[in-house]
C-alpha positions in Angstrom: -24.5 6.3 51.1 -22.2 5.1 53.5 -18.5 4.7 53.1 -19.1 1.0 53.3 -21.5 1.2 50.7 -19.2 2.5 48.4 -16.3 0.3 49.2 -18.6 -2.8 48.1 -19.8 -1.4 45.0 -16.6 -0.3 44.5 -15.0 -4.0 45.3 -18.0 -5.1 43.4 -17.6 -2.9 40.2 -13.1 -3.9 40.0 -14.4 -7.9 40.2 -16.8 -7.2 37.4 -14.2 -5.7 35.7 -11.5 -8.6 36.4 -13.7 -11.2 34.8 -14.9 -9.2 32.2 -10.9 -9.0 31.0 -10.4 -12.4 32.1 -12.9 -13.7 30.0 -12.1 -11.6 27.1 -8.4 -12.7 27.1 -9.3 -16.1 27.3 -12.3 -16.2 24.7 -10.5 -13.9 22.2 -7.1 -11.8 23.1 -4.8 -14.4 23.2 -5.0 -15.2 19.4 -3.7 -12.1 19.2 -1.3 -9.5 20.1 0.7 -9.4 17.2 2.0 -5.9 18.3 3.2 -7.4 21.6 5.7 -9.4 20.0 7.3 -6.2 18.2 7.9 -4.8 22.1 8.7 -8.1 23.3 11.4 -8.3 20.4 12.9 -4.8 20.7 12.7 -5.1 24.2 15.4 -8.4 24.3 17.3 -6.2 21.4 17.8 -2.8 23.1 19.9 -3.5 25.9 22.4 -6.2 24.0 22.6 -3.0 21.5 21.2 -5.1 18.4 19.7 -3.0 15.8 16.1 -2.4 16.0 14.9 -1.7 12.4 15.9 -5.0 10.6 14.1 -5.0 7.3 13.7 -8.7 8.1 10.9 -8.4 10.5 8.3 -8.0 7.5 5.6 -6.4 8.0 6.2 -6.3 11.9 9.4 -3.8 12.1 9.5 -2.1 15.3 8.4 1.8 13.8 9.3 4.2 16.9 12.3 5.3 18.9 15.0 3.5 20.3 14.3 5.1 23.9 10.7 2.9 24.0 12.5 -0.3 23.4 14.2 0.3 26.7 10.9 1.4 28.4 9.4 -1.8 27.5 12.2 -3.8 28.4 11.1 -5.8 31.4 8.9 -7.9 29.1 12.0 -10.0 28.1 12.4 -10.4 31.9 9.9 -12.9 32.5 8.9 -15.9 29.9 7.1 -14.8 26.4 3.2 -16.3 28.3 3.7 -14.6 31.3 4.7 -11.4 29.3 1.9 -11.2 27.0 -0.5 -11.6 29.9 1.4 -9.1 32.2 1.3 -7.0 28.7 -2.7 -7.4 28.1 -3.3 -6.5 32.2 -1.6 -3.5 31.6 -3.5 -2.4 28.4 -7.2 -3.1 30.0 -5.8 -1.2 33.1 -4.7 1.5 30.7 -7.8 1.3 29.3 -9.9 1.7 32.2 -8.0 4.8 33.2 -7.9 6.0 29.7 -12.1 5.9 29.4 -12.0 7.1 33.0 -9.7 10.4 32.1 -11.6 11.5 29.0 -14.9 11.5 31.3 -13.6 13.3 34.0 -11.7 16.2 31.6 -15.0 17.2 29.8 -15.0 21.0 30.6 -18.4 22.3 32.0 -20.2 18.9 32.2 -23.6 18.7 30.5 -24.3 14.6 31.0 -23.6 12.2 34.0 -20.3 10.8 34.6 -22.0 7.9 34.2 -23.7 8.6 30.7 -20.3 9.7 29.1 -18.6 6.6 30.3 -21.2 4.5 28.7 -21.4 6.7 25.4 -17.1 6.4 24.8 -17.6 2.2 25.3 -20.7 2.7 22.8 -18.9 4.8 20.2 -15.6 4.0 21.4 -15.7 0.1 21.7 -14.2 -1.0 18.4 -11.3 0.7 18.5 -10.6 -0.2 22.3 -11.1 -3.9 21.1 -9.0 -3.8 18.5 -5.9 -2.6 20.5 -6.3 -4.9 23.0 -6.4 -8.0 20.1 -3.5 -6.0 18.8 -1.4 -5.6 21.8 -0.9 -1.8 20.7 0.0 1.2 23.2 -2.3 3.7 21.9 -3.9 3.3 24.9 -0.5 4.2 26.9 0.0 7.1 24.5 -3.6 8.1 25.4 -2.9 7.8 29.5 0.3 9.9 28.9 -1.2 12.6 26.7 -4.0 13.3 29.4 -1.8 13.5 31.9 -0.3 16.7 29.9 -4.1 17.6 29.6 -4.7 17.6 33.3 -1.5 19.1 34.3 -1.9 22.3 32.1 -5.0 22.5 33.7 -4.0 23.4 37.0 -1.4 25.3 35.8 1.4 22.2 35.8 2.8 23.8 32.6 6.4 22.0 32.8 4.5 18.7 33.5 2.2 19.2 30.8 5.4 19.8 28.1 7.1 16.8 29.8 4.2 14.4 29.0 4.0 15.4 25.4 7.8 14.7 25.2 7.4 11.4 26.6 4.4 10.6 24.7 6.5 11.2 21.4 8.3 8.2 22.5 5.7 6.0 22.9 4.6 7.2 19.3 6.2 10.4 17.1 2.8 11.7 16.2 2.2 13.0 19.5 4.3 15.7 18.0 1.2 17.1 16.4 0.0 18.7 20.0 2.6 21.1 20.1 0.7 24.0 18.6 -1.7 22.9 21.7 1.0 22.9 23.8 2.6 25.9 22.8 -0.8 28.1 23.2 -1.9 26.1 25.8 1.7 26.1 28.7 3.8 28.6 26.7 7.7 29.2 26.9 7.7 27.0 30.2 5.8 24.1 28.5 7.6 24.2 25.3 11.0 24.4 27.5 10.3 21.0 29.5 9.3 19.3 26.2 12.7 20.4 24.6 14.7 19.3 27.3 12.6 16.5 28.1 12.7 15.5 24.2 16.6 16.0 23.9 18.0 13.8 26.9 15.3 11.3 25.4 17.1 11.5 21.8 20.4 10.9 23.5 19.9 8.4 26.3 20.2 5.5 24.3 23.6 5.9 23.3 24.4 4.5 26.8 24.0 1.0 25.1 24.5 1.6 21.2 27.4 4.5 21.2 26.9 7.6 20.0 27.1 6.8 16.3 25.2 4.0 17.1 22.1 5.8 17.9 22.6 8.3 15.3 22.6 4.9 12.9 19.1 3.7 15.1 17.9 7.2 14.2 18.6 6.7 11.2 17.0 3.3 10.7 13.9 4.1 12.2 13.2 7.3 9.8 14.0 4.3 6.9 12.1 2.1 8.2 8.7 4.6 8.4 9.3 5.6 4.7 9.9 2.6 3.5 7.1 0.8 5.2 4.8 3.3 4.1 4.1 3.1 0.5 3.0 -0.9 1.1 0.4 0.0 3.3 -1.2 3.1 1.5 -4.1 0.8 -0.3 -4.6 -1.4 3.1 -8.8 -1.5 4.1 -7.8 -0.6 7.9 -5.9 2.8 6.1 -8.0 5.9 6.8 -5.5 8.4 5.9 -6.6 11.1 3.1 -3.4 9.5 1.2 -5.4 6.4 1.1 -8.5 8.0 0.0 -7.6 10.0 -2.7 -5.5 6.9 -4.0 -8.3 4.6 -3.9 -10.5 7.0 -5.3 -8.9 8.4 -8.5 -5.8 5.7 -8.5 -2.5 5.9 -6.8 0.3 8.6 -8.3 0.6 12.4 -8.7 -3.1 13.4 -8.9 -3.7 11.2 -5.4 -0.5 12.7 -3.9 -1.1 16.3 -4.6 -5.3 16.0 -3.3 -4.3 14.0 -0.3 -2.1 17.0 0.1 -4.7 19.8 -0.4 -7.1 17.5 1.9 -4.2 17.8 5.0 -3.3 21.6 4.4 -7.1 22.2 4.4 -7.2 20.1 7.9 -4.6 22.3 9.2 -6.3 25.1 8.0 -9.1 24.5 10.2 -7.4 23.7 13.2 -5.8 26.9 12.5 -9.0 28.4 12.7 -10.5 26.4 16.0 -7.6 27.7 17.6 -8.1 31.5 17.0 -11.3 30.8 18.4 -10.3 29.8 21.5 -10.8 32.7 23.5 -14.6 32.2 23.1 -14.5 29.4 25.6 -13.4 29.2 28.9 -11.5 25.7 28.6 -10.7 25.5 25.3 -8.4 22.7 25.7 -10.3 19.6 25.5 -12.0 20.0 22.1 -8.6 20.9 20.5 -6.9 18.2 22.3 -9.7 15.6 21.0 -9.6 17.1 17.1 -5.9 17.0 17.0 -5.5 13.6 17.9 -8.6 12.3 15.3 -6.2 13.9 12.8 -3.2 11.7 13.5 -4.4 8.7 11.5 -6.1 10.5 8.7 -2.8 12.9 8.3 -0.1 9.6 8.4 0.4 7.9 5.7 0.1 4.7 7.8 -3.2 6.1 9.7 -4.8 3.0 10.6 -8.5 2.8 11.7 -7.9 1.8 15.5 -5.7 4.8 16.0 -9.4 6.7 16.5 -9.7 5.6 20.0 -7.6 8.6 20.0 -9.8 10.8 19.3 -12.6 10.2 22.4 -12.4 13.4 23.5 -13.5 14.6 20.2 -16.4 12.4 20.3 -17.0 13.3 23.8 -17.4 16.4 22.8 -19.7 16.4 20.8 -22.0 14.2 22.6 -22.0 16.4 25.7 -23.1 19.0 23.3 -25.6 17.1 21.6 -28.9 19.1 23.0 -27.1 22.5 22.7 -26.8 22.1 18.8 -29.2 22.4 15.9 -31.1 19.3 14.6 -28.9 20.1 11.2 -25.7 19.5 12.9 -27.0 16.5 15.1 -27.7 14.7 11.8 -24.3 15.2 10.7 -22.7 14.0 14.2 -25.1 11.0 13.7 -23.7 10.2 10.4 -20.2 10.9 11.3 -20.3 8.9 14.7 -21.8 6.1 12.7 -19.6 5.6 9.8 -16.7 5.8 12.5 -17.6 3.6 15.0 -20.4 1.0 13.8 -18.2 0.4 10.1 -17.7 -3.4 11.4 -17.7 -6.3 9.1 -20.2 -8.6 11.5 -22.7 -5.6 11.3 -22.6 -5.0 7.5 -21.5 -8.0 5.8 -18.7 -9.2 3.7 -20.0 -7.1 0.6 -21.0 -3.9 2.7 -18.0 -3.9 4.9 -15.5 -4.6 1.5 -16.9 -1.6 -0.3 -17.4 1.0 2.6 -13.5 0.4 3.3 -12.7 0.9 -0.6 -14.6 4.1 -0.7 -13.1 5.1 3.2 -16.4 5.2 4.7 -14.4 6.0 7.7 -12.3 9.2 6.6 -15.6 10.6 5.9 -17.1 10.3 8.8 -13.9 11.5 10.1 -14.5 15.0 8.6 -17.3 15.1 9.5 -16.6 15.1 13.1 -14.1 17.6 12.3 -16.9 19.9 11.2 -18.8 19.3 14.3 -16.2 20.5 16.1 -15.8 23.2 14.3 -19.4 24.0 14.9 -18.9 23.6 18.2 -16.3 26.0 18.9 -17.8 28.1 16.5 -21.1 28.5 18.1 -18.5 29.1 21.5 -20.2 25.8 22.8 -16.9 23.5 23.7 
């Protein structure tokens, strides 16, 4: 194919694209974007040095740390419509390169570039919707996180520990790749994280004063606690806290099974990883299992956060003809109940109950045990 051939498809395939999200924001998005008016609100905060937590905000308290507010600050630069469309550009952008850098990471290759593109839309697609209505920056966390993926691949070890650090901005629960990342880059990653981490913990004390930020610190950890007990019997809540308390009733007994259910988890991370020397890029299965296990581990583990975890998925399907029919019906059932759990597909009644019983944090473990198979078997 000629260079020129490939410069119209490609002109081709980017229009496609534009009016595809065009469309999208006009039929649907712009009902939404709650999310976008919790950056949007921190962002006008921030640099006036106005607290960021204020118990006032409801249900829509900014939850991360002070440095993001100042990342996303240039959306009180331009008008509140001409944010929120700037905003949603950004995301399906995000997204493209997102679904674009969990394709081409897949170790060893066994389907078409093409094929795993279409099969993280397929399985994928629910989740990617529902941050875009959001206005969410999973997506964001996502591009950052792969960009420590793809570093400590070619050896970019300081890079690699400087993306997780900056990713824990974007979100704290990206602290829960630094086992990865200490296995993975070693003294150098974990040194670039620290410092990295450290001059992000004290930068914003260039607007609010050093006791200031200590007091935004502060705030924020109240603010997660506090915020958290309200949302534990949500439908959207996949965590194991959620589905121990719907299923024997929220107190102790909930508390101390939801417990056993997340030591257990890391149990079996523990045990992926000792395994890692069976493969020769062991990094993109653990990657993709220990980002599935942010929202089933936090207390406010909403369903959405899974777009996360398309590696994971990826995984498996690459793998899918080099496993037994056994463990391809559990994939089946697991990649079901995650991704096709929508209310238009299974009704009002069907939809109510497999959300009371957490359809979804089942089919969450049993991914996990796919994965597990998987690396067991020396396969991904």
């Amino acid at each position: 194919m000629t260079s020129r051939a490939i410069s119209a498809r490609f002109i081709a395939l980017a229009l496609i694209i534009v009016s595809f999200a065009t469309l999208l924001y006009v039929v649907k998005i712009h009902k939404g974007m709650v999310d976008f008016e919790v950056y949007r609100r921190a962002a006008i905060r921030a640099p006036a040095a106005i607290n960021l937590y204020q118990p006032d905000d409801g249900h829509y308290q900014y939850k991360y740390w002070p440095l993001f507010a100042f990342g996303v600050a240039p959306l009180a630069w331009a008008d509140h419509d001409t944010a929120r469309v700037g905003w949603y550009a950004l995301s399906f952008f995000l997204l493209c390169v997102y679904v674009w850098g969990a394709m081409r990471l897949v170790p060893d290759p066994r389907l078409s570039r093409r094929a795993l593109v279409w099969f993280a839309i397929l399985f994928m697609g629910k989740f990617y919707a529902r941050e875009l209505f959001l206005g969410q920056t999973n997506i964001l966390l996502g591009v950052i996180l792969f960009g420590a993926l793809a570093a400590a691949g070619r050896g970019a070890m300081k890079t690699a520990g400087a993306c997780i650090a900056l990713a824990v901005f974007v979100k704290p629960y990206a602290l829960i790749l630094l086992p990865w990342l200490m296995l993975a880059t070693g003294i150098q990653g974990l040194a670039a994280f620290s410092v990295v981490l450290a001059a992000g913990v004290v930068a914003p004390a260039l607007s609010y004063g050093w006791s200031g930020n200590i007091d935004q610190m502060l705030g924020w950890y109240r603010t997660v606690t506090d915020t958290s007990a309200p949302q534990l019997m949500k439908e959207e809540n996949i965590s194991f806290a959620t589905m121990w308390a719907k299923w024997v009733g929220p107190g102790q007994g909930a508390r101390v099974m939801a417990t056993a259910t997340s030591l257990l988890a890391v149990a079996v991370t523990a045990l992926i990883f000792a395994w890692r020397r069976r493969v020769a890029s062991p990094s993109y299965l653990e990657f993709g299992l220990l980002l599935m296990l942010v929202p089933v581990l936090s207390p406010q583990g909403w369903d959405y956060l899974l777009l996360l975890s398309t590696p994971a998925i990826l995984c498996i399907v690459d793998r899918w003809r080099d496993t037994s029919i056994p463990w391809r019906v559990v994939a089946a059932l697991g990649i079901f109940g995650m991704s096709f759990t929508l209310f238009d597909l299974l009704g009002r009644y069907l939809y109510s109950r497999a959300m009371q019983i957490n359809v979804v944090t089942i089919a969450v473990i049993l991914v996990v045990a796919c994965l597990t198979n998987l690396r067991r078997k020396a396969l991904a």
